[in-house]
C-alpha positions in Angstrom: 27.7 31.9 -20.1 24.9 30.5 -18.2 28.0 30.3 -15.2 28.0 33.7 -14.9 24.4 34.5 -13.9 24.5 33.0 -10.8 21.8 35.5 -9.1 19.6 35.8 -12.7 19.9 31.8 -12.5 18.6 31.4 -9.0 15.2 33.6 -9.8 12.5 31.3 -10.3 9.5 33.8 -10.2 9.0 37.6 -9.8 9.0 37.2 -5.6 12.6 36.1 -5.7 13.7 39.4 -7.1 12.0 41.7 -3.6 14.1 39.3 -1.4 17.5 40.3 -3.3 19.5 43.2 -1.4 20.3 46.4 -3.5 23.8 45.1 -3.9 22.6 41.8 -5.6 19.9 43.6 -7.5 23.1 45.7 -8.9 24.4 42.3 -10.3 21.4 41.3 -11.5 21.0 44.4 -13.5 24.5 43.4 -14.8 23.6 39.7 -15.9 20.3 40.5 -17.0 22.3 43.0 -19.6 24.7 40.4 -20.2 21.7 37.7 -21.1 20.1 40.8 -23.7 23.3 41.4 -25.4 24.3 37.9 -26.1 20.9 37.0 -27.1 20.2 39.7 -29.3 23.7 39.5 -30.7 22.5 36.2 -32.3 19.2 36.8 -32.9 18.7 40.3 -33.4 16.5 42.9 -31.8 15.7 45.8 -30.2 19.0 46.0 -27.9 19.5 50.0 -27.0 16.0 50.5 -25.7 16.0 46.9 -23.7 19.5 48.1 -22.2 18.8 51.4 -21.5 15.9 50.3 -19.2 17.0 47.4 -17.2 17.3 49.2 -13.7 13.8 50.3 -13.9 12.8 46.8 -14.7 13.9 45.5 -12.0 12.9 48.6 -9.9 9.4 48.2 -10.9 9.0 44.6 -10.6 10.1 44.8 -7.1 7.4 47.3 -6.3 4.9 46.1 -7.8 2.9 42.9 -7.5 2.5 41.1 -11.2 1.0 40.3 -12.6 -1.9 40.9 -10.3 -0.6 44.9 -11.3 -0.7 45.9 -14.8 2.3 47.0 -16.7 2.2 49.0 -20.2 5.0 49.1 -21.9 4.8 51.6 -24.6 5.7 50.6 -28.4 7.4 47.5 -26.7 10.9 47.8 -27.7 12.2 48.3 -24.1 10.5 45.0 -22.6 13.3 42.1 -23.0 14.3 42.7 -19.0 11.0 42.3 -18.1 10.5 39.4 -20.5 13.5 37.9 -19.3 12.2 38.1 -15.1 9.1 37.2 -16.0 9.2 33.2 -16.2 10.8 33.6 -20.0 14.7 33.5 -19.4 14.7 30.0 -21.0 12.2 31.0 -24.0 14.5 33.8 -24.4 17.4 32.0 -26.5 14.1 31.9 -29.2 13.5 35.4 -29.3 11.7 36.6 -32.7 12.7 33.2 -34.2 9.8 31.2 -36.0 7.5 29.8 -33.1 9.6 31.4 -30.3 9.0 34.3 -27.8 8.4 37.8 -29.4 10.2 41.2 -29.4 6.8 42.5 -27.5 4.5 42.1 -25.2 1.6 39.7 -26.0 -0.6 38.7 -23.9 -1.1 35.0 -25.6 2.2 34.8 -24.7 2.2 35.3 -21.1 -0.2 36.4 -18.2 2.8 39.2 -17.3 2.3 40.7 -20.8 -1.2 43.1 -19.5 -1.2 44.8 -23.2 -0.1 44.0 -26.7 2.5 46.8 -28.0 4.4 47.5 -31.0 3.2 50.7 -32.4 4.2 53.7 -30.1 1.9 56.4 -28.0 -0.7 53.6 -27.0 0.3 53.3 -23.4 -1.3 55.7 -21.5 -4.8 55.7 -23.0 -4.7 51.8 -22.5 -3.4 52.4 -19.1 -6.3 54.9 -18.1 -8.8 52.9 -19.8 -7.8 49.6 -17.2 -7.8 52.5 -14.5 -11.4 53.5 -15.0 -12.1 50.0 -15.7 -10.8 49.0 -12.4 -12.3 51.9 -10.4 -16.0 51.1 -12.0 -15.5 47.1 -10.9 -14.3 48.2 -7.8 -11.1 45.8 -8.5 -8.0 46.6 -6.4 -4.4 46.7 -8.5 -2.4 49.4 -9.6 -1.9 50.0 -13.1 1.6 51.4 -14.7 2.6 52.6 -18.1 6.1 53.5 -19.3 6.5 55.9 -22.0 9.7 57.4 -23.8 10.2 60.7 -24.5 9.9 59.9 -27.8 6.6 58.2 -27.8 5.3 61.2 -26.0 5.8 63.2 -29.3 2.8 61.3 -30.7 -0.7 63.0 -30.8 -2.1 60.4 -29.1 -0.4 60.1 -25.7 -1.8 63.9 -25.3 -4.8 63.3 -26.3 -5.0 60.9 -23.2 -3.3 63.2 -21.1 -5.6 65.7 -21.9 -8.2 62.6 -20.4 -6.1 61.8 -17.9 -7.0 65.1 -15.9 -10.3 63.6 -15.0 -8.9 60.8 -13.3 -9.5 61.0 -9.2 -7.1 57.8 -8.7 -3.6 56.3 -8.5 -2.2 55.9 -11.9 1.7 55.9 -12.3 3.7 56.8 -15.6 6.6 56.4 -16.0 8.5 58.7 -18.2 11.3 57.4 -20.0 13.8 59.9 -21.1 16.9 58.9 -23.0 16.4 61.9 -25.7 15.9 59.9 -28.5 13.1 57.8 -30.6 14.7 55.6 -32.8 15.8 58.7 -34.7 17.5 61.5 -32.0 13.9 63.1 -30.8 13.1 66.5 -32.0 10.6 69.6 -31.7 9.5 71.6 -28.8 8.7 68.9 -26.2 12.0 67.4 -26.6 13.5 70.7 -25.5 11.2 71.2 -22.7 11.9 67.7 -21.0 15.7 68.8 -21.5 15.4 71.3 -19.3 13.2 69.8 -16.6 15.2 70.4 -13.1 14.4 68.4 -9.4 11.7 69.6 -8.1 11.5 68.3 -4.7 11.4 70.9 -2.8 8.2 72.3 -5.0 6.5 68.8 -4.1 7.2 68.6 -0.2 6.2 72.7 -0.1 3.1 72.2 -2.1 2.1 68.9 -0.1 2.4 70.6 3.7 0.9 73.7 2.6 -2.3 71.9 1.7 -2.6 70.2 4.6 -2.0 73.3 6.3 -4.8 74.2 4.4 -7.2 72.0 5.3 -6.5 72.3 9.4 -7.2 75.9 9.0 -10.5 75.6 7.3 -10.2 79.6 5.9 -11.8 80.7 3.7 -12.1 79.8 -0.3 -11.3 82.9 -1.1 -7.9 83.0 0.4 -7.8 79.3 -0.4 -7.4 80.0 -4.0 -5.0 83.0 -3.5 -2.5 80.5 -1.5 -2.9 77.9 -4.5 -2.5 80.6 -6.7 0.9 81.9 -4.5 2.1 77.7 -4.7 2.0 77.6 -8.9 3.8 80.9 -8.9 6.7 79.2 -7.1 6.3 75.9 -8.9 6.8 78.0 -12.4 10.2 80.0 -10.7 11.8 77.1 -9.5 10.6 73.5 -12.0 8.6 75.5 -15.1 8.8 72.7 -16.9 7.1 70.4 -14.4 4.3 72.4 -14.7 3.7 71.4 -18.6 1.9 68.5 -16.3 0.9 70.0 -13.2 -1.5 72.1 -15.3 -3.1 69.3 -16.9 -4.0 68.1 -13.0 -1.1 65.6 -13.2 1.4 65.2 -10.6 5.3 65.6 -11.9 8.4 63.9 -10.0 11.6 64.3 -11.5 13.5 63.6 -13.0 15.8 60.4 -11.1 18.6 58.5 -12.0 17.3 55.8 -14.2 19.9 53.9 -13.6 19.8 53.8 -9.5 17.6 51.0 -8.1 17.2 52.4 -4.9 16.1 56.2 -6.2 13.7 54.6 -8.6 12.1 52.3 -6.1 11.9 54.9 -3.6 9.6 57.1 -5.9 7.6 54.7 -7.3 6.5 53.5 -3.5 5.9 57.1 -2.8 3.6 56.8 -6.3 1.6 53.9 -5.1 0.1 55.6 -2.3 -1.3 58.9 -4.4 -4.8 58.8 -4.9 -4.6 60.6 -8.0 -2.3 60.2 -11.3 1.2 61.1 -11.5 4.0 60.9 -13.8 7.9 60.1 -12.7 10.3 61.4 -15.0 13.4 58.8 -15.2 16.6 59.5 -17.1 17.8 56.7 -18.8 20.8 56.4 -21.3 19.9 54.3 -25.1 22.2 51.3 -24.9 23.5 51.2 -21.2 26.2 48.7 -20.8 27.3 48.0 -24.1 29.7 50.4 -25.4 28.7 49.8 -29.5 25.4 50.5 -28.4 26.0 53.8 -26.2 27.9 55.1 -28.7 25.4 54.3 -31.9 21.9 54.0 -30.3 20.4 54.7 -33.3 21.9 51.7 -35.2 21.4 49.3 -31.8 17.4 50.4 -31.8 16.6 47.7 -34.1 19.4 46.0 -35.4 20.3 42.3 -36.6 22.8 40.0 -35.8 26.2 41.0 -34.8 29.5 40.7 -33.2 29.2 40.3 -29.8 33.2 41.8 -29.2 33.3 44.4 -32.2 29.6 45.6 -32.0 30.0 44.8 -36.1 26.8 43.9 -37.6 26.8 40.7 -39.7 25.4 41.9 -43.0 23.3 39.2 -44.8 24.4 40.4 -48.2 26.6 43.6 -49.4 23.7 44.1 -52.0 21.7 47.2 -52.5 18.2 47.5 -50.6 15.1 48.9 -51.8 15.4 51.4 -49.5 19.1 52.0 -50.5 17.8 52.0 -54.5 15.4 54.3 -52.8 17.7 56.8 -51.2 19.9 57.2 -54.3 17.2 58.0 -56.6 15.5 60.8 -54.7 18.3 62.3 -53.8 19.6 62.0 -57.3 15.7 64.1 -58.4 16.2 66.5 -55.8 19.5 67.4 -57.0 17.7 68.8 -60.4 14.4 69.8 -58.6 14.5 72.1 -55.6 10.4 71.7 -55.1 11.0 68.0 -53.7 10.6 67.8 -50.0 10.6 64.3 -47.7 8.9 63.6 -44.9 9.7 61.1 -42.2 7.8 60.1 -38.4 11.3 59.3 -36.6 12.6 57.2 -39.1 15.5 58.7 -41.2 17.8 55.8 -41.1 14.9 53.0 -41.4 13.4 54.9 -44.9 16.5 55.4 -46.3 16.6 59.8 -45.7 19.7 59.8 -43.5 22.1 61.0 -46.6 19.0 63.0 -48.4 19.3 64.9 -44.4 22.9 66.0 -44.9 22.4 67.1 -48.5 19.2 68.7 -48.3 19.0 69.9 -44.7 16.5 72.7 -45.6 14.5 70.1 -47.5 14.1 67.3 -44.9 11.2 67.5 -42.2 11.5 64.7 -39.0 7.8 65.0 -37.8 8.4 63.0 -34.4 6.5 59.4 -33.9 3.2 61.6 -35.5 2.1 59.6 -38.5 -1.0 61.3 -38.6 0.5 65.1 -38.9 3.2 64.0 -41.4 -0.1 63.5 -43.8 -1.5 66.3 -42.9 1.3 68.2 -42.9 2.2 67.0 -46.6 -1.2 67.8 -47.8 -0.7 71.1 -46.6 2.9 71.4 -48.2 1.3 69.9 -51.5 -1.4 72.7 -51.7 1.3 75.3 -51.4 3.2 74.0 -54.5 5.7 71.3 -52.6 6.5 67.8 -54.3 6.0 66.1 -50.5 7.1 62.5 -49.9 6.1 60.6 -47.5 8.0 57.6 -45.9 6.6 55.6 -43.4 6.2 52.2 -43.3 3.4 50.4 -44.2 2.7 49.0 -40.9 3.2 52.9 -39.5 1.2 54.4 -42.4 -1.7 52.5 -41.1 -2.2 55.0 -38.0 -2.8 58.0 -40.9 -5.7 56.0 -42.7 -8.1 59.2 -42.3 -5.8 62.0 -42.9 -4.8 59.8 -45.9 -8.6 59.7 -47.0 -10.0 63.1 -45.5 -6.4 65.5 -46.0 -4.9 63.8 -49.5 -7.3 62.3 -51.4 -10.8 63.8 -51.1 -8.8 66.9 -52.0 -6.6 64.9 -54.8 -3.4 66.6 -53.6 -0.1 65.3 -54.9 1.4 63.4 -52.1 3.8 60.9 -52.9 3.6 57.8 -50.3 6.9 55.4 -50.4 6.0 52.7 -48.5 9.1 50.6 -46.8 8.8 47.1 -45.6 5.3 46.5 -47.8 5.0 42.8 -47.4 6.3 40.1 -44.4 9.2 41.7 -42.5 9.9 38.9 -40.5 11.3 39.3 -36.9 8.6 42.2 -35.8 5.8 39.7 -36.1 2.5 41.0 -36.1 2.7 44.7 -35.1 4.7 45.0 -38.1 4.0 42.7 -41.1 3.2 45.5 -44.3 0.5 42.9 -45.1 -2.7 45.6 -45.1 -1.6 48.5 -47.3 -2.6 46.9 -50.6 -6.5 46.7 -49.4 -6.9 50.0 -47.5 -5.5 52.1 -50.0 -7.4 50.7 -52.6 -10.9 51.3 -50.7 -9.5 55.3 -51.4 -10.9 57.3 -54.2 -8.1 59.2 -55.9 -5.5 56.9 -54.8 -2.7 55.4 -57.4 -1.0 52.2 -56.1 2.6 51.1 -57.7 4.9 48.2 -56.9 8.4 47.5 -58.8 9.3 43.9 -59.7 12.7 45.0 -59.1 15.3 47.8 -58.4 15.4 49.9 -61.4 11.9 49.6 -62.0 11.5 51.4 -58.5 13.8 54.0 -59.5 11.1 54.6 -62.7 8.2 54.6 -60.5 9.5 57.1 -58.3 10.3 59.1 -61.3 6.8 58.4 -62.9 5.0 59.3 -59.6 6.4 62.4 -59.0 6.1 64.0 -62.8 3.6 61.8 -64.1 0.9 61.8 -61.9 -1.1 64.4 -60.5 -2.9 62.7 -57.4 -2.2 60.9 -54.4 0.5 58.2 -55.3 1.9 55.3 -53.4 4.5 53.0 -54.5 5.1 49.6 -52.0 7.9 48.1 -51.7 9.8 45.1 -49.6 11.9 44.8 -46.8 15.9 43.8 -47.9 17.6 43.3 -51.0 16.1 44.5 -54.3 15.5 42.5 -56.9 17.8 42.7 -59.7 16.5 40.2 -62.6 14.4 41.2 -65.3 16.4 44.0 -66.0 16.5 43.2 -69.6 12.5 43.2 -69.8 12.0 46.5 -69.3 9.2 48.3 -70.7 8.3 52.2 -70.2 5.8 52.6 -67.5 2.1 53.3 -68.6 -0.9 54.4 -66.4 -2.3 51.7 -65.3 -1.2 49.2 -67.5 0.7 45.9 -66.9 3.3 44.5 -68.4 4.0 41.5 -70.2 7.3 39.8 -69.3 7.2 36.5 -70.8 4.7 35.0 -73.3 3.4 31.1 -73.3 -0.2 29.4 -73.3 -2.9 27.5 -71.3 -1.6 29.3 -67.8 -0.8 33.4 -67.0 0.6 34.3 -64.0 -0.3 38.4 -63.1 2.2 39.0 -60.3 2.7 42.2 -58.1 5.6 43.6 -57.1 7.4 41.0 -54.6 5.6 38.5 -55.9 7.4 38.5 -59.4 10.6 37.3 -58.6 8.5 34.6 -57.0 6.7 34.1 -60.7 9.6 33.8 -62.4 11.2 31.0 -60.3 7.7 29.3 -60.7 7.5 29.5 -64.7 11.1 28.2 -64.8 9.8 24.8 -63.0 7.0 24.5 -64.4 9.2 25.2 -68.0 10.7 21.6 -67.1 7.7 20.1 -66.8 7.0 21.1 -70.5 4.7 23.9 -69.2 5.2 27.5 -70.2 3.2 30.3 -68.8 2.5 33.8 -69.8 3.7 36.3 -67.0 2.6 39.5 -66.4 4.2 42.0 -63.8 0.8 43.8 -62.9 3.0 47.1 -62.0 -0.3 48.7 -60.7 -2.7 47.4 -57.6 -4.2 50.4 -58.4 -6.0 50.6 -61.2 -5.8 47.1 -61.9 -5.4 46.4 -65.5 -8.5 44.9 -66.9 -7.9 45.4 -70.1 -4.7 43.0 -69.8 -6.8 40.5 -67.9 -9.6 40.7 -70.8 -7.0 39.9 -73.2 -5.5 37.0 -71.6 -9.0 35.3 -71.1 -9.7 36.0 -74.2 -6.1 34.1 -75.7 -7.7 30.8 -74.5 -6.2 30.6 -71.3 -7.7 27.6 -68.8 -6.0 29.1 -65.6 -4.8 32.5 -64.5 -2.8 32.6 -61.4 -2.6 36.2 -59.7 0.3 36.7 -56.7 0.1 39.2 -54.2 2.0 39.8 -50.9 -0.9 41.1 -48.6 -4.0 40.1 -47.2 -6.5 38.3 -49.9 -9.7 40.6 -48.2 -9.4 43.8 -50.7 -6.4 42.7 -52.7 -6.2 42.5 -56.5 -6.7 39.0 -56.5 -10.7 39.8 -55.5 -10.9 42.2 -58.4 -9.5 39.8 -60.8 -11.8 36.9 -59.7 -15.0 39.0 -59.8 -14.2 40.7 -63.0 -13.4 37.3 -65.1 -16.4 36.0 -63.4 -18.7 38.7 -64.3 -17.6 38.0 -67.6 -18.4 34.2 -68.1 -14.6 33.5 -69.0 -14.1 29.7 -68.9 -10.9 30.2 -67.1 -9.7 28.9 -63.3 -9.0 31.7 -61.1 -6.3 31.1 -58.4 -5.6 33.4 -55.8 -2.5 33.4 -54.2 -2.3 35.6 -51.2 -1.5 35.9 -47.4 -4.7 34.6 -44.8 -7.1 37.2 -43.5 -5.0 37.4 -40.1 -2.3 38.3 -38.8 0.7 37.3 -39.2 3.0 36.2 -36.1 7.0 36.3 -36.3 9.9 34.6 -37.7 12.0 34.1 -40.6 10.5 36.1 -43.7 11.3 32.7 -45.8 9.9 30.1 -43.2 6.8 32.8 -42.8 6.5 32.7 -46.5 6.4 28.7 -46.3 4.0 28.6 -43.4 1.7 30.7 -45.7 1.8 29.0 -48.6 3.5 31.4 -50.9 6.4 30.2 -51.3 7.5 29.3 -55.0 7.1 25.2 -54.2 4.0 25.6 -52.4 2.1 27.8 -55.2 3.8 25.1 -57.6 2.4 22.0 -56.3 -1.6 24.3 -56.0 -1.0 24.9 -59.6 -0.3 21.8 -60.5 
């Protein structure tokens, strides 16, 4: 392959790509696609977004000067062209593999990299705070963020547009809009932007009748009557531009994300405003790669696949979690019409794709707003609704207060399924579930669940709708469910655990992930004439005391408790203080992930590199 990129192979820095004609920057779009697609096709990725965006790449590279010029790239998923032209074409055969390149930006990772992105709607209030930075410092470099359309749905990219408006100096955004999030985008600014028209003509008019303006020197009176006279025009002939013009923002658009020479012509004309201005860019999800154009939802983040077919190569035809999830609330909705579920732009990711189809009237895609889904199932739970809220748990973080202030000080009955609760793997840091388990239980109110295996999950969801009358979460893993331990099933209690297997000298109290784990461990340490009790702790929480009390209490010497989040919070502190408090001659051993966070790779070398893997807790116990 490496034959084919003859003009991607002869870049050695960013400077080579301005010297390239538009014709050779055509073909380098072309090989620069070709490198993403073979790449990600073994190593999985964010391929739709990356494709859809590789014109504008190059467009922006060769007008601006980085990294002396700071780039944002919003959420990240769109930045493997710029990774690729940015001294990383050879790191890039490593990309999201254990100790190579990641699927973001990071600035550890390279000086190009200006911000660290993998949550979405960060981009322009980290863009205007390095604007004002740079105007207080006096500091001379231009500063660019690139947004989708998507992204834009998130309450925090208006809150800094609403910011934005004070802003009396260049600042370009880029506006990237391909009509989709990772779900298709939906609600009212959606529809807007769909409707957005050229508005050149608006622009050149509005620009010579100010100067005109200023040579006259009449009078502010008929001053303000002329400007007045200009945004009557701007609303007949571009309305929808004026969604920014009215928040003191100037609006461009949109171009042809896909032409070199349209996109490099605007963003020149950008660089010399003294004042902020967005450029709206059409792009299409998955440019270049048919699979990909035709299914951008499944190319957003998708694993390895067939190159030729587009076929994604499944790891195993065995049901997910969020598969056992999907089944079993659509099953309960079927006999209860008061269920309702809630997703930020992830239908497909959290399993509500089907419950969409058979429930239409029942399914609610909020947009990339985390923080209103909360909010907005609070206020669905006061009404009488059975709300559930999926999100994952690296997501659900950006609701922490509505969670606290909108759920639980007011005890409402919001059900929280947490997806990919644990390592994820490939993501990295932006993305490990590794946090939930200690800032939900800092909550009052709050009920915290996690099933050892698949039709334990389908009880818990069960049990948290009709059982309890709170705030509810239930976490659960990334991939295949668990499907052992079937046969050690016991009915679920309130805040009990529940013992699996019985032995002496050592217990094991696992959570949720962390029991098939357990189990694996107890059979080798069986062989070494060794048998431990283990308990599935079921609940993070409450925490069973009364379980721990009684295992201290059998004569136990060491108790061993397993949890796949950080050890700061987690049930493994409890445990420790509690038995301590108590004066129980036992040993204590907390297995756990590191206060930090966690950077990217395989979910089984991660779980090696951290220690809790089932040979590495082995050889601490013994």
């Amino acid at each position: 392959m490496a034959d084919d990129l003859k003009i991607l192979n002869s870049i050695k820095s960013v400077d080579d790509v301005k010297k390239l004609s538009y014709e050779e920057l055509k073909q380098l779009a072309n090989e620069v696609r070709d490198l993403i697609i073979d790449r990600t096709s073994k190593n999985g990725g964010h391929l739709a977004s990356s494709l859809g965006v590789v014109e504008l790449t190059i467009a922006l590279i060769k007008a601006f000067d980085f990294p002396k010029d700071k780039i944002i790239w919003d959420v990240g998923h769109q930045s493997y062209a710029y990774k690729i032209l940015t001294d990383r074409k050879d790191a890039f055969s490593e990309l999201r593999s254990f100790g190579g390149i990641s699927g973001f930006p990071k600035r550890k990772e390279s000086p190009f990299d200006s911000f660290d992105t993998g949550h979405s709607s960060t981009s322009i209030s980290a863009g205007l705070g390095m604007c004002v930075a740079r105007d207080l410092k006096k500091d001379d470099y231009k500063v660019v963020s690139v947004i989708g359309d998507g992204a834009l749905t998130g309450g925090m990219a208006f809150e800094a547009l609403n910011n934005l408006s004070n802003l009396n100096s260049n600042y370009i955004i880029i506006l990237n809009d391909n009509e989709m999030s990772i779900s298709k985008s939906n609600g009212g600014l959606n529809k807007a932007l769909l409707g957005v028209r050229s508005s050149h003509g608006y622009s050149e008019l509005k620009k010579t009748l100010k100067n005109e303006l200023e040579k006259t020197g009449i009078g502010l009176f008929f001053k303000k009557i002329l400007i007045t006279i200009i945004n009557i025009f701007k609303q007949i002939i571009a309305s929808e531009g004026m969604f920014f013009e009215n928040l003191n923002i100037n609006y461009v658009g949109p171009i042809d994300g896909h032409n070199i020479r349209e996109l490099y012509d605007a963003i020149i004309s950008a660089k010399n405003l003294n004042e902020p201005i967005i450029i709206h860019v059409k792009t299409k999800k998955g440019k270049g790669y048919k699979p990909a154009e035709k299914d951008p939802t499944l190319f957003h983040g998708v694993g390895p696949f067939d190159r030729k077919t587009g076929q994604v190569i499944k790891e195993s035809s065995e049901r997910t979690y969020t598969k056992v999830f999907s089944d079993k609330l659509i099953s309960l909705a079927k006999k209860d019409e008061n269920i309702v579920a809630i997703t930020a732009a992830m239908a497909d990711g959290t399993g509500l794709t089907e419950f969409s189809k058979k429930f239409p009237e029942r399914f609610y895609d909020v947009g990339i707003c985390e923080q209103h889904a909360v909010t907005f199932a609070a206020g669905l739970s006061l009404s009488g609704v059975l709300p559930i809220v999926c999100i994952y748990s690296s997501f659900l973080q950006r609701a922490f207060d509505q969670i606290i202030h909108d759920v639980c000080l007011q005890n409402q009955h919001v059900v929280f399924a947490i997806d990919r609760a644990g390592l994820v793997g490939a993501d990295g840091e932006t993305h490990q579930g590794i946090f939930d388990i200690s800032y939900l239980r800092l909550i009052p109110n709050m009920t915290i669940l996690a099933p050892k295996n698949d039709l334990e999950f389908e009880n818990m969801l069960e049990f948290a709708l009709y059982k309890i009358k709170g705030p509810v979460a239930i976490r659960y893993p990334r991939g295949v469910a668990y499907s052992e331990l079937r046969d050690k099933m016991q009915a679920i209690e309130y805040g009990r655990a529940e013992r699996l297997c019985e032995g002496k000298g050592i217990a094991i109290f696992a959570l949720g992930s962390m029991v098939s784990t357990a189990k694996h461990i107890r059979e080798k340490l069986k062989s070494k004439n060794i048998s431990p009790i283990l308990v599935n702790a079921r609940f993070a929480k409450p925490v069973d005391l009364e379980t721990i009390d009684s295992l201290c209490k059998e004569g136990i010497k060491e108790l061993v408790v397993m949890e796949e989040g950080v050890l700061n919070g987690g049930i493994g502190q409890e445990i420790e203080d509690y038995v301590h408090d108590r004066n129980y001659d036992v040993k204590v051993t907390l297995i756990s992930l590191p206060d930090a966070y966690v950077e990217h790779g395989n979910v089984s070398k991660l779980r090696e590199a951290l220690g809790i893997d089932s040979d590495s807790i082995l050889k601490k116990i013994l």
